[in-house]
C-alpha positions in Angstrom: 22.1 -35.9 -47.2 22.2 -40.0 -47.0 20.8 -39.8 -50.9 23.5 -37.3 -52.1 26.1 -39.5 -50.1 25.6 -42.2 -52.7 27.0 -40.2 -55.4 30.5 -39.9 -53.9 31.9 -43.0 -55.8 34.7 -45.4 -53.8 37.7 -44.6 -55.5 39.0 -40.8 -54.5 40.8 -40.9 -58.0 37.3 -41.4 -59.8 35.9 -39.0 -57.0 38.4 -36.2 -58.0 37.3 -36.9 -61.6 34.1 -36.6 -60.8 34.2 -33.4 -59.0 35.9 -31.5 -61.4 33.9 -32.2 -63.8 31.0 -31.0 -62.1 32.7 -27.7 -60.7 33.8 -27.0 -64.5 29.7 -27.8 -65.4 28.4 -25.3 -63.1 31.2 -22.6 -63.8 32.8 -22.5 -60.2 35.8 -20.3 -60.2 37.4 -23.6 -58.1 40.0 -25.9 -59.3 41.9 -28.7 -58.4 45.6 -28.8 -57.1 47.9 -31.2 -55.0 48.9 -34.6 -55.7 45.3 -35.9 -57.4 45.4 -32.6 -60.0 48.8 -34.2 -61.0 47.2 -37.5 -61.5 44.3 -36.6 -63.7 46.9 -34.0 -65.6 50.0 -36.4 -65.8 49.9 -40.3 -67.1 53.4 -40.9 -66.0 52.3 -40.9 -61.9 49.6 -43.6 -62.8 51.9 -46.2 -62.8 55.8 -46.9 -62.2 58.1 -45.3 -59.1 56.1 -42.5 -58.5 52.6 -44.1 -58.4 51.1 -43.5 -55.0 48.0 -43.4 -52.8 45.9 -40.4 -52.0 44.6 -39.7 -48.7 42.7 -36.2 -49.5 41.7 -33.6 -52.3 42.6 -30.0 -52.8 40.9 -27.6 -54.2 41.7 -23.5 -54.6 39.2 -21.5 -55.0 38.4 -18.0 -55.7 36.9 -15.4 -52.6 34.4 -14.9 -53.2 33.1 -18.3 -54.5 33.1 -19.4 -50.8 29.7 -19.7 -49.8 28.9 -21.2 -53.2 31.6 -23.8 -53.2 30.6 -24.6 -49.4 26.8 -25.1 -51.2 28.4 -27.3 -53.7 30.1 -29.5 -51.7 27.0 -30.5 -49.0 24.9 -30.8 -52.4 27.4 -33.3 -53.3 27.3 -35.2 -50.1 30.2 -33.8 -48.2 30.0 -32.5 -44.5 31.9 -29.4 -43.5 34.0 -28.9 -40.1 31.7 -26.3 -38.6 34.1 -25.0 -35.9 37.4 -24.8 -38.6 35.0 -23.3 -41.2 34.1 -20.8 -38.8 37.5 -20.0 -37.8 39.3 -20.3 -40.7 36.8 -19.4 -43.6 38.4 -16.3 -44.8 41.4 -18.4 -45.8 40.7 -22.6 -45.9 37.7 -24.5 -45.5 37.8 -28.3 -44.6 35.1 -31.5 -45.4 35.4 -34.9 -45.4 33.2 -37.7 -46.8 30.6 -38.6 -44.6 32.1 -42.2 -43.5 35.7 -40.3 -43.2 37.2 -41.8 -46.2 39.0 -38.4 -47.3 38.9 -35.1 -46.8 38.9 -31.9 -49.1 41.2 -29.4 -48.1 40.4 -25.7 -49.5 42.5 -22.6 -49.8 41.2 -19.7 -51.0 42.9 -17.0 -53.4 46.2 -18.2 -52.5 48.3 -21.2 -51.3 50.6 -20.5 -48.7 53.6 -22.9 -47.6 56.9 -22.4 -47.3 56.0 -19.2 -49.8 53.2 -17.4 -51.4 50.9 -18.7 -55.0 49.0 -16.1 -55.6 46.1 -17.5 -57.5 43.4 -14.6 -58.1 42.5 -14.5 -61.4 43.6 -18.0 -62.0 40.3 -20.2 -61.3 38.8 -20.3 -64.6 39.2 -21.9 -68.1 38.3 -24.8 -69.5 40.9 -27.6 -67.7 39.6 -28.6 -63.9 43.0 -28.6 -62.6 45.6 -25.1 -62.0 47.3 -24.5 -64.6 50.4 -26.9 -65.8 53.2 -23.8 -64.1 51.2 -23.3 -60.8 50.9 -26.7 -60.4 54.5 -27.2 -60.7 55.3 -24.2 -58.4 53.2 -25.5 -55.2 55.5 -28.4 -55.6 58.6 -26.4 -55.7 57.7 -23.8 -53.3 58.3 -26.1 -50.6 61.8 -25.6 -49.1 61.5 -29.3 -47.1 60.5 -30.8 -50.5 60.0 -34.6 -49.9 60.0 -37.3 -52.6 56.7 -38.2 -53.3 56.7 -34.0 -54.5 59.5 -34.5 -56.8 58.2 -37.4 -58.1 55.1 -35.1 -59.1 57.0 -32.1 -60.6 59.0 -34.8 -62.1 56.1 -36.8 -63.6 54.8 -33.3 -64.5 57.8 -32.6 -66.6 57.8 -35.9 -68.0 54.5 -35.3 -69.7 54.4 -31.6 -70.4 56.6 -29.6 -72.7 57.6 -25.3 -71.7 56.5 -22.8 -73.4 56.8 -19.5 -74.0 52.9 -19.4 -75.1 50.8 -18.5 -71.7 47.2 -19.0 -73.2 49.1 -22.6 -74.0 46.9 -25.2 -71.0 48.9 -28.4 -72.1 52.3 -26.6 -71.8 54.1 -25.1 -68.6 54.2 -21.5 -69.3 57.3 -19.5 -68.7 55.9 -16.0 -68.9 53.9 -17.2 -65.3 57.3 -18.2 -63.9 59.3 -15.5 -65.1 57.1 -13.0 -63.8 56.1 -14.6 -60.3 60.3 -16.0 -59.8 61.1 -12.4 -61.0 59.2 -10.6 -58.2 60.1 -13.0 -55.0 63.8 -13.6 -54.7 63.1 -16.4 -51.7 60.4 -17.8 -53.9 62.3 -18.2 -56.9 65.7 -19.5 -54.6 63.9 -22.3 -53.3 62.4 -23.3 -56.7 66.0 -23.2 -58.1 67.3 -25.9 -55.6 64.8 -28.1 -55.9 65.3 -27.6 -60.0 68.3 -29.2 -59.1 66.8 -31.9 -56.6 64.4 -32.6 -59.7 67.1 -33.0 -61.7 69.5 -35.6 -59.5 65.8 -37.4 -59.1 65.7 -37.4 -62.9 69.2 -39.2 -63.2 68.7 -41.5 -60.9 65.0 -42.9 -62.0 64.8 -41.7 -65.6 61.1 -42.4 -67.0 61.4 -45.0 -69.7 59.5 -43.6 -73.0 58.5 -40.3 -71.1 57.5 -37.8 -73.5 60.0 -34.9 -72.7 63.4 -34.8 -71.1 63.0 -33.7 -67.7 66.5 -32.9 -67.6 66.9 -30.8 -70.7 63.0 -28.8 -69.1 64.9 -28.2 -66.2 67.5 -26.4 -68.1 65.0 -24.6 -69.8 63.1 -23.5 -66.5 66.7 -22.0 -65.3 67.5 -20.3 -68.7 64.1 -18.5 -68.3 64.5 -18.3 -64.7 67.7 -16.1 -65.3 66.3 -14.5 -68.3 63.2 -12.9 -66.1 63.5 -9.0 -65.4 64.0 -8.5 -61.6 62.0 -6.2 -59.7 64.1 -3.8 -57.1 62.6 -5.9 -54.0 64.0 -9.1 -55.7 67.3 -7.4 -56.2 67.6 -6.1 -52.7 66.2 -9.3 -50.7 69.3 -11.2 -52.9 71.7 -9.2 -51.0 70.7 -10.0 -48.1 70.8 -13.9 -49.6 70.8 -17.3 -46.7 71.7 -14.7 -43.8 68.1 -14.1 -43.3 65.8 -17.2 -43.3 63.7 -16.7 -46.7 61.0 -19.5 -46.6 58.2 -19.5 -44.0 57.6 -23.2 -42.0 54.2 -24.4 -42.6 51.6 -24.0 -39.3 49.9 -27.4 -39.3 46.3 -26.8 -39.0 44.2 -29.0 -37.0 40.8 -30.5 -37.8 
């Protein structure tokens, strides 16, 4: 364990690198999200006002890559909580590095915070990361959306154009949003208001030389928001609108 310990490199930026790269080399159906997928996806949070430090990686990963992923990660040098794993396996696993400089957190199949990201059938392909639009929505499903999560969807916009094309990886693809926003009417309500926290972000700390508008993707995000068909459940539950609470409060977990 001591021997694969001295692979984990001292940087968890260059780790995260690392990592992907070998989950993408032995075809795990596991990829990386949160803040550090942002990072190796987005130039504009390497530097400037929403550069930060990262404390943890997260991975998804797919059901019924558990036991393999678990193998991965103790082949890499990583120790797994025993007690959590054993409790929470069917849904999250947790490890940390063996001299408790980080910890990965892992969902599985879905993340679940304030709403539901359904991520079966979206663990593969060639990029380590989710893709560009389910990155984007773990940041916007959060109804208590803090700063240092605007700044991400903000950088992520900054760097990444829309597009209507889903097999596009460098582009945030509408058809994902249209139909997942379409389906969940809380889901889509709380990524509409913090479209329009992202955008009074945008006007107050513009990007210098940042390679799209966020403002004028923001706009585009709401067109095809409003453009998506609307299943009946959608329609219903937006009757019903802010009289029932929509969003679910994250349990913390311990460790």
């Amino acid at each position: 364990m001591q021997e694969n310990a001295n692979h984990i490199l001292p940087d968890i930026r260059d780790e995260a690198r690392r990592l992907t790269t070998s989950v993408l080399d032995a075809g795990l159906h596991a990829r990386l999200l949160g803040g550090l997928a942002v990072w190796l996806r987005c130039p504009s949070v390497r530097s400037g006002p929403f550069a930060r430090s990262y404390q943890d990686m997260d991975f998804a990963i797919a059901k019924g890559a558990g036991s393999v992923f678990k193998a991965f990660l103790t082949s890499e040098g990583y120790l797994g909580d025993p007690f959590f794993n054993g409790l929470h396996g069917d849904t999250r696993l947790y490890f940390q590095a063996p001299d408790s400089r980080w910890s990965i957190d892992v969902v599985i199949d879905e993340l679940t915070m304030s709403h539901k990201l359904d991520l079966r059938g979206r663990l593969e392909g060639p990029l380590p990361t989710l893709t560009l639009a389910d990155l984007l929505l773990s940041k916007l499903q959060v109804w208590e959306i803090n700063r240092k999560d605007l700044g991400d969807a903000l950088c992520l916009l900054a760097d990444h154009g829309v597009s209507d094309d889903d097999s596009d990886a460098e582009a945030v693809s509408l058809p994902r949003l249209r139909k997942l926003l379409g389906g969940d009417w809380g889901f889509c309500h709380t990524t509409e208001r913090n479209l329009g926290r992202l955008g009074e972000l945008w006007a107050e700390s513009p990007l210098p030389g940042a390679s799209f508008d966020v403002g004028e993707q923001i706009t585009n995000i709401r067109m095809a928001i409003d453009e998506a068909p609307k299943t009946m459940a959608w329609r219903m539950r937006s009757r019903v609108g802010e009289r029932v609470r929509w969003y679910e409060v994250p349990e913390e977990v311990g460790h």
